[in-house]
C-alpha positions as CSV (number, residue, x, y, z in Angstrom):
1,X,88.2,87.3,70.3
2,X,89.9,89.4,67.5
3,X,88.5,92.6,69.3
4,X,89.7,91.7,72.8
5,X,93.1,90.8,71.7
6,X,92.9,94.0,70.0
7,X,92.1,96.2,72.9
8,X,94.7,94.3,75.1
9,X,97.5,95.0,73.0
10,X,96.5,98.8,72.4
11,X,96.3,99.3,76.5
12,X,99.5,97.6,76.9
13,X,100.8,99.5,74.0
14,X,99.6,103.3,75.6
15,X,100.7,101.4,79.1
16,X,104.5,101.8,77.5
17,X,103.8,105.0,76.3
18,X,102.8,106.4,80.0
19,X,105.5,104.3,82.0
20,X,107.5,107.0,83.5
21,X,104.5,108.2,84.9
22,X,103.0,104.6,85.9
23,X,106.1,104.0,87.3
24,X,105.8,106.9,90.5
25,X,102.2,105.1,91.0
26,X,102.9,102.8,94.1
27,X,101.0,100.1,92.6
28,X,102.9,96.7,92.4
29,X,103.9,96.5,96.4
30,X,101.2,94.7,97.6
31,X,100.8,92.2,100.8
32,X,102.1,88.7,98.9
33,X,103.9,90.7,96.4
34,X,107.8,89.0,96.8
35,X,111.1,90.9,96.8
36,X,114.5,89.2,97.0
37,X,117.7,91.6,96.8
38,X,121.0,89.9,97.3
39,X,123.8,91.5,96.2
40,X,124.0,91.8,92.2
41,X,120.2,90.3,91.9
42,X,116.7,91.3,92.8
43,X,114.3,89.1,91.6
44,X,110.5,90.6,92.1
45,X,107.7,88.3,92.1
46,X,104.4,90.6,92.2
47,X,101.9,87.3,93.0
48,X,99.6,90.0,95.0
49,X,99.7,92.5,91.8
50,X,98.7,89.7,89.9
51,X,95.9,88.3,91.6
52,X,94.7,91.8,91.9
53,X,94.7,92.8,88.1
54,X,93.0,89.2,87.2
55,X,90.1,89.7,89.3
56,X,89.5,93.6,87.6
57,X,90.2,92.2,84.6
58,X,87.7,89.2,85.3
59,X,85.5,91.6,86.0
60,X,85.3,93.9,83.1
61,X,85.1,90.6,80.8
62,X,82.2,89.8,82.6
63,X,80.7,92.9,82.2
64,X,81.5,93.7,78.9
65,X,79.6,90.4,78.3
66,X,75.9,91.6,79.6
């Protein structure tokens, strides 16, 4: 458990450290993924996004587990 909290907080770590360039990637606006914009707010809920990254993620658990 000590090695996977480890590794999570080193990817989101180097994640921060590469942000301007993740942030021209156009992951994020995906079907279900919610927007509101009024005027002086925008609130984004990315429910698609994260369904998405907790199935990969689900995933490499599972096969870093074999």
């Amino acid at each position: 458990m000590q090695k996977i909290l480890m590794l999570i907080g080193a990817v989101v770590f180097v994640a921060g450290l590469l942000w301007p360039v993740l942030e021209k990637i156009p992951f994020g606006r995906f079907p279900g993924d919610i927007l509101i914009s009024r005027p002086g707010v925008k609130i984004y809920i990315p429910i698609g996004t994260m369904i998405l990254v907790s199935v990969i993620v689900s995933v490499i658990l599972w096969l870093l587990r074999k």
